[in-house]
matplotlib code that plots the C-alpha trace (Angstrom):
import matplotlib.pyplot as plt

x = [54.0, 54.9, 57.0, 58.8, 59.7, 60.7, 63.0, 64.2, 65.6, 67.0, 69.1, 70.5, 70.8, 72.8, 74.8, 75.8, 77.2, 79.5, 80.6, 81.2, 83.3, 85.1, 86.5, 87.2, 89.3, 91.0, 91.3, 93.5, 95.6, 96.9, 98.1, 99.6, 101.2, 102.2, 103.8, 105.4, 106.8, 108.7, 109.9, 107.7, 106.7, 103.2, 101.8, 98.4, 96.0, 93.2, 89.8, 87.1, 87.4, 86.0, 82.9, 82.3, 82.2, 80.2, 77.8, 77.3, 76.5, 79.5, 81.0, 84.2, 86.5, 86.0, 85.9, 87.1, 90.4, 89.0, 87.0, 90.1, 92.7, 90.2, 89.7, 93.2, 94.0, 91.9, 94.2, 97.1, 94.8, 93.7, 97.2, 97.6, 94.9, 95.4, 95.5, 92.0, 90.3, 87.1, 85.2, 87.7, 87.8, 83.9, 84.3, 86.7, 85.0, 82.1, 84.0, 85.4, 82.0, 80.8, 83.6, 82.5, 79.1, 79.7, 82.0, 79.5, 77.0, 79.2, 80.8, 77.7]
y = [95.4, 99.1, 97.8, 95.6, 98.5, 100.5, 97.5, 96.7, 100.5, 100.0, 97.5, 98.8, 102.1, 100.0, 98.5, 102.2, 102.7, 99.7, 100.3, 104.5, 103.4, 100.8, 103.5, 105.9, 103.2, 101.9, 106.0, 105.7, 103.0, 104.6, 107.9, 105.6, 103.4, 106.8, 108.3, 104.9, 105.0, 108.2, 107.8, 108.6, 106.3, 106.3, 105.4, 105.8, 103.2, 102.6, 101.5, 101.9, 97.9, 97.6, 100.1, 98.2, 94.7, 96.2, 97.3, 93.7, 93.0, 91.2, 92.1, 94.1, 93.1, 89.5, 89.4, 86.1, 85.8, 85.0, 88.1, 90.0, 88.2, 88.9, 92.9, 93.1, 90.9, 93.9, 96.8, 95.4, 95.5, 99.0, 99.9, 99.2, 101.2, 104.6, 107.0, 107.9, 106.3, 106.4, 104.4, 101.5, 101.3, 101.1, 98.5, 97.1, 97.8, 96.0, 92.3, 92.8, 92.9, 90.6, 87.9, 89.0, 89.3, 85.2, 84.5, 86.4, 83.7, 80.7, 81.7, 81.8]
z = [94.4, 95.7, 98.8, 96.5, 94.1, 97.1, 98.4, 94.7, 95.2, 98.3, 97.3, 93.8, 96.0, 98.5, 94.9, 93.7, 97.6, 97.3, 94.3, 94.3, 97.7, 96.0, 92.8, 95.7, 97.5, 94.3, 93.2, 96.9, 96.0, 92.9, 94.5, 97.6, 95.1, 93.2, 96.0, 96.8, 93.4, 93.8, 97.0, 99.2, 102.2, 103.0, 106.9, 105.5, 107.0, 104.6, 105.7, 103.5, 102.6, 106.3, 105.4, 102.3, 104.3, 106.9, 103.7, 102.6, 105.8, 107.1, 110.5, 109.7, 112.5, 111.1, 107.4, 106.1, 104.7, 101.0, 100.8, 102.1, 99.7, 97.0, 97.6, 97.9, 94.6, 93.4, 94.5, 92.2, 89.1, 89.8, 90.1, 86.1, 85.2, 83.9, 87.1, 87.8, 85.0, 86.7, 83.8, 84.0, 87.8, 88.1, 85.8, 87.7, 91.1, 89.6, 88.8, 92.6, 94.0, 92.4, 93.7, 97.2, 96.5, 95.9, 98.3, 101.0, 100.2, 100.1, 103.9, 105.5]

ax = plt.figure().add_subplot(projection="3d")
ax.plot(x, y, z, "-o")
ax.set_aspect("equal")
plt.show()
């Protein structure tokens, strides 16, 4: 019972990782997509999406396309929300991992 608590932990730890990484990379995308806005060019190369696949587990020089096309579908939606809404992008971070949280099991 107490290793089972202690992995239980482990994992929802693991859960608040993925999901505090996620905000920050959707935090990034709005001030990129700011800056774009106003003229700036940006040569930033983002790569948390790599950490957060290497976090589920999946090896982050191969991610599939799906889980790819589906974190990015997820930059566009953070976009709209309010800049740095943290509340809405957790919420938003959340629906995104769970998508790859079901597509990881289904590209096995």
């Amino acid at each position: 019972m107490f290793f089972r608590l202690i992995i239980m932990a482990m994992i929802a730890n693991k859960k608040t990782i993925i999901l505090n990484l996620i905000v920050e990379d959707f935090c990034m995308q709005q001030l990129l997509h700011g800056m774009e806005n106003i003229g700036f060019t940006t040569l930033h190369e983002n790569n948390l999406y790599k950490i957060v696949a290497g976090l589920m587990e999946l090896d982050p020089e191969e991610i599939p396309d799906s889980w790819l096309n589906t974190y990015y579908s997820y930059y566009e939606k953070a976009c709209n929300v309010k800049y740095y809404d943290r509340k809405d992008l957790f919420i938003l971070a959340n629906r995104c991992l769970k998508e790859l949280i079901i597509i990881n099991i289904f590209s096995v």
